[in-house]
ROPA-821577 format. One record per residue (C-alpha): residue number from 0; x, y, z. Coordinates in pm, 1 decimal. Example, Ala and Ser with C-alpha at 12.3 -4.5 7.8 and 13.67 -1.06 7.14 Angstrom:
BEGIN
   n        X        Y        Z
   0   1230.0   -450.0    780.0
   1   1367.0   -106.0    714.0
This chain:
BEGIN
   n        X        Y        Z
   0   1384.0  -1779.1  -1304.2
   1   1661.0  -1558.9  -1182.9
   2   2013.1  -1570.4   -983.6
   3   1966.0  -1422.5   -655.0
   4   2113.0  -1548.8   -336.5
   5   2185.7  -1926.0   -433.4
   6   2246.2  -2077.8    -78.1
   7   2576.8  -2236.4   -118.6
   8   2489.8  -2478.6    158.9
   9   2314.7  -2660.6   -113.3
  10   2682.4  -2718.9   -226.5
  11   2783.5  -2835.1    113.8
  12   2452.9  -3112.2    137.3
  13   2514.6  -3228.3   -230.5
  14   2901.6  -3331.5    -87.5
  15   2826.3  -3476.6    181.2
  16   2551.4  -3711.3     20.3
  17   2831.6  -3823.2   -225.5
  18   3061.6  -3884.3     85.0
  19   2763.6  -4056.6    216.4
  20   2746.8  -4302.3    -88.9
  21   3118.2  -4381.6   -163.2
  22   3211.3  -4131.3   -369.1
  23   3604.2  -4023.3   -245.3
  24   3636.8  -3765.3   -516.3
  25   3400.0  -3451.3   -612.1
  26   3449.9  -3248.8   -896.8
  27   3229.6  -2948.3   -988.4
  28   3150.4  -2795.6  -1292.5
  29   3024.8  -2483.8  -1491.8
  30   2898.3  -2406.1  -1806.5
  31   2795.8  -2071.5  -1761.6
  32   3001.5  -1759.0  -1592.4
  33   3179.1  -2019.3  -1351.8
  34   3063.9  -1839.8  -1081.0
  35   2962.6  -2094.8   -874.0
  36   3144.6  -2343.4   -921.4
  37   3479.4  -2109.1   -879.0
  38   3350.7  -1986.0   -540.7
  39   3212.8  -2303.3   -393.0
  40   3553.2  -2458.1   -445.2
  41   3702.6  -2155.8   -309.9
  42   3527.0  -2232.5     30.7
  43   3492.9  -2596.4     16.9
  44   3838.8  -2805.1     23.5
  45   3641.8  -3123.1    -56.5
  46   3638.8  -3019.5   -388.2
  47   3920.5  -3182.5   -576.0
  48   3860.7  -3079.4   -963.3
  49   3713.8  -2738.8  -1084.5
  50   3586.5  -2651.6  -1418.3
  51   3497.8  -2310.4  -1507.7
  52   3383.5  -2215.6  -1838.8
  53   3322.4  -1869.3  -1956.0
  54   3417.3  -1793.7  -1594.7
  55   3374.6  -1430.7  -1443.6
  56   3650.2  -1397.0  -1175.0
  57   3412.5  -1146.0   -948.8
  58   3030.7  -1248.0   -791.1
  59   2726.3  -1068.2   -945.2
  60   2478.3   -852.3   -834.3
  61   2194.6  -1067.9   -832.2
  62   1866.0  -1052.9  -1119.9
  63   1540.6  -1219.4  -1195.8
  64   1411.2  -1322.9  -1543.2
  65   1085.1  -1318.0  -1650.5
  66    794.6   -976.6  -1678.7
  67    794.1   -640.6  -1540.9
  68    711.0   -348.1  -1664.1
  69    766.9   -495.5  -1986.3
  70   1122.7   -598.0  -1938.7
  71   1251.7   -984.4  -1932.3
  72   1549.7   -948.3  -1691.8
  73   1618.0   -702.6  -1379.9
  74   1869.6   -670.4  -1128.4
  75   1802.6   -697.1   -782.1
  76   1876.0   -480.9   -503.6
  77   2074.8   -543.0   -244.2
  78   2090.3   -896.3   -363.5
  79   2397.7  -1105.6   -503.8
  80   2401.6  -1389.2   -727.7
  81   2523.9  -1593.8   -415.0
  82   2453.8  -1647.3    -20.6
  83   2631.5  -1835.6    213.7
  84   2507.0  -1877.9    632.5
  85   2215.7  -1653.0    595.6
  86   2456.8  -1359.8    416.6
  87   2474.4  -1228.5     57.7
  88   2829.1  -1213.3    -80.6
  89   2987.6   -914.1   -186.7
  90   2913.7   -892.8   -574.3
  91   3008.3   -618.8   -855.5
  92   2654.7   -389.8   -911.5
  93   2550.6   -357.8  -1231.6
  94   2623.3    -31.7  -1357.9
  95   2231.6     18.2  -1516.4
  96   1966.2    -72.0  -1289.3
  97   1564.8   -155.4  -1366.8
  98   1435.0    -55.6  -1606.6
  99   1750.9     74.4  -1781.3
 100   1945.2   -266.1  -1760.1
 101   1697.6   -426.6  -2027.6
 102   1706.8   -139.2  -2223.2
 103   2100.6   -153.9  -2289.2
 104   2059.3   -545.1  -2364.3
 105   1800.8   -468.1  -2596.3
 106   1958.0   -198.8  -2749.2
 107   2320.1   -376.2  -2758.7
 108   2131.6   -693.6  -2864.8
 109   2013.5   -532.5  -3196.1
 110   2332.0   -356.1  -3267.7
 111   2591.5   -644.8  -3258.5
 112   2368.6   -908.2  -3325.2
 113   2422.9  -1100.6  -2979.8
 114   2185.8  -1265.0  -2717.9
 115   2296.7  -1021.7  -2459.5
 116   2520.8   -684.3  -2398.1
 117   2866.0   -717.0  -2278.9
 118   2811.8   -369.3  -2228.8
 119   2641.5   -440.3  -1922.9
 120   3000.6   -579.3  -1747.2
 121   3226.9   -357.3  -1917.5
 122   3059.1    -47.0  -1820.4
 123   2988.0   -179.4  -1486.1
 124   3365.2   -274.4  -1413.0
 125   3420.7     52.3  -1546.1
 126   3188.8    253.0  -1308.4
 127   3245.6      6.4  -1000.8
 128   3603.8   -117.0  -1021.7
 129   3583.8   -434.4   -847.7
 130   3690.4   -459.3   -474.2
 131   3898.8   -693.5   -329.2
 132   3590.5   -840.4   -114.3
 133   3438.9   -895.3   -427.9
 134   3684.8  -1110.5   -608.1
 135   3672.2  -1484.7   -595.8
 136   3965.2  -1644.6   -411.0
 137   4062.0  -1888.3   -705.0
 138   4384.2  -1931.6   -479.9
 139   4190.8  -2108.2   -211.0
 140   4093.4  -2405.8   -439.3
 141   4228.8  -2699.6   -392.1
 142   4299.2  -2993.4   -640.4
 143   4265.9  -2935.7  -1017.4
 144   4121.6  -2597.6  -1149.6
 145   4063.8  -2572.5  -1522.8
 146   3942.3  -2239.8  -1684.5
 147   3894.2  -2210.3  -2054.8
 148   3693.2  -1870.8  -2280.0
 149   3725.5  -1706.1  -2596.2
 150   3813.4  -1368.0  -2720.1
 151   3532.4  -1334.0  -2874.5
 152   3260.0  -1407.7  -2618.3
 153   3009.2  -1159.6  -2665.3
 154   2871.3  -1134.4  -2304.9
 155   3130.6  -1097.4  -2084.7
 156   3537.3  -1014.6  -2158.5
 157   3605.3  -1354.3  -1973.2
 158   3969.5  -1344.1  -2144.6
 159   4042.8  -1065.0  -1917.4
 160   3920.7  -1245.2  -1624.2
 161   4076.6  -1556.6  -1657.4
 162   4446.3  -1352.1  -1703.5
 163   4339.0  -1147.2  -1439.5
 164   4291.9  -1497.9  -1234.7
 165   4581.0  -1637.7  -1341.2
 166   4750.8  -1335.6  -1275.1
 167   4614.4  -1329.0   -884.6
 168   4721.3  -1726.0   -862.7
 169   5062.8  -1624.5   -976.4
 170   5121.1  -1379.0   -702.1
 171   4970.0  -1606.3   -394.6
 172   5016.3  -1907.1   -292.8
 173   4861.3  -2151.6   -382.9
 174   4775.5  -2553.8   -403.6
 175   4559.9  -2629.1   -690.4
 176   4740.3  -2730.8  -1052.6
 177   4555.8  -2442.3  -1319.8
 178   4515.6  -2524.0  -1663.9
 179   4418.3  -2209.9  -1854.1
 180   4286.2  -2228.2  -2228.0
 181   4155.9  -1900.0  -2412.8
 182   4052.0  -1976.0  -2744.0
 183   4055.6  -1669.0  -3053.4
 184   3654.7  -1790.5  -3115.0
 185   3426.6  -1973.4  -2910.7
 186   3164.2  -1688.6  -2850.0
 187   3063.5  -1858.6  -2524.0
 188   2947.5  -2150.6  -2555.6
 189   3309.5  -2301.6  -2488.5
 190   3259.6  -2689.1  -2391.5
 191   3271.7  -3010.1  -2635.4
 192   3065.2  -3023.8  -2929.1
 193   2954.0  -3343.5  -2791.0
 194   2780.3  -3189.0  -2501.0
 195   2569.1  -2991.8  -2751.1
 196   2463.6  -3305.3  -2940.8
 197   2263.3  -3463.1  -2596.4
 198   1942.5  -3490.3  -2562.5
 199   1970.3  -3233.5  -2201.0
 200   2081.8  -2988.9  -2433.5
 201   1879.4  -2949.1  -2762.4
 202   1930.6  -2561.8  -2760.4
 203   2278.7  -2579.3  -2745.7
 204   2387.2  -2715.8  -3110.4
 205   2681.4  -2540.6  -3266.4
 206   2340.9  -2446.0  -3559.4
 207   2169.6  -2213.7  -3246.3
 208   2534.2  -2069.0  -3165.5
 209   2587.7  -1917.0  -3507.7
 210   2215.4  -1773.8  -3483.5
 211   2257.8  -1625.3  -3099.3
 212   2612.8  -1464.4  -3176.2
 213   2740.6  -1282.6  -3466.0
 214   3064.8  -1400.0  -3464.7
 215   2958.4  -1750.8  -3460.4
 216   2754.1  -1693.8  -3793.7
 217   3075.1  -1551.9  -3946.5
 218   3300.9  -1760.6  -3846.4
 219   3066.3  -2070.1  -3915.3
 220   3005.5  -1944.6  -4253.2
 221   3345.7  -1906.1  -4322.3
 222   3462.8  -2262.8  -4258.5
């Protein structure tokens, strides 16, 4: 399991068998980093609604889960998280490569009490200040683009991003109609509780949340 050079065509053949069967409107949605769904509907104007939660505003190098060398996650070189017509996109490197980039999530993981390190993005950003190539053209999308985080999301500072996106819309032009929502907690798992209550997604009760992120537990325990 990994994310490493997802062909976006796939994207492009899921539209047009929804043109091909009626459907007028296409939406696309995220649930994780908004990556994808942010860039496809930067490229593709068929795409009328957006939905982006957690979103990063930047591509990814891209990585692999699973073993080696007793690590479960690695980056991969010279790969990004997406591909489009036989090309890798430009994507922020990670700032600690194999086997150091397991290490730091390990490490971070058993000092905050989080699933992963947001230590991996801040430091990267902070060694490899992200390019303009690099960026995802949230201005290009078309239709309705919603973006919602927390402050407190433990792996990634995707409050930053989505000012730093709302930011970039205010200074181009621009079609789409943005709705941006950043929430004080959330961790990042930021989508309706009733999503987490369906069968498709038994791991993702608000009961695991307050066990994968600190703040959740506090917050949780609090209430």
């Amino acid at each position: 399991y990994g994310h490493h050079n997802y062909p976006l065509e796939r994207i492009e053949k899921a539209m047009a068998w929804l043109k091909l069967h009626g459907n007028e409107k296409i939406g696309i949605a995220d649930l994780n980093a908004g990556t994808l769904a942010l860039t496809a509907a930067s490229l593709f104007d068929d795409i009328s609604l957006t939905i982006a939660m957690t979103p990063s505003d930047f591509v990814w190098q891209g990585f692999m889960q699973g073993k080696k060398d007793g690590c479960k996650e690695w980056p991969i070189e010279g790969e990004s998280t997406l591909f489009l017509q036989g090309k890798a996109l430009a994507n922020m490197p990670f700032r600690y490569q194999h086997p150091d980039y397991w290490r730091i999530i390990s490490e971070e993981s058993k000092r905050t009490g989080n699933m992963v390190a947001r230590k991996l993005f801040d430091d990267s950003e902070a060694a490899h200040p992200i390019t303009e190539e690099e960026f995802i053209k949230v201005e290009n999308i078309c239709g309705k683009l919603f973006l919602v985080g927390a402050e407190d999301d433990a792996l990634w500072d995707t409050a930053k991003y989505i000012r730093r996106m709302e930011k970039r819309l205010a200074e181009k032009p621009h079609s789409c109609e943005v709705e941006a929502v950043v929430y004080e907690h959330g961790t990042h798992f930021c989508f309706p509780p009733t999503v987490c209550s369906r069968p498709c997604f038994p791991s993702l009760g608000l009961f695991v949340k307050s066990w994968r992120f600190s703040a959740a537990k506090e917050i949780s325990q609090g209430v």
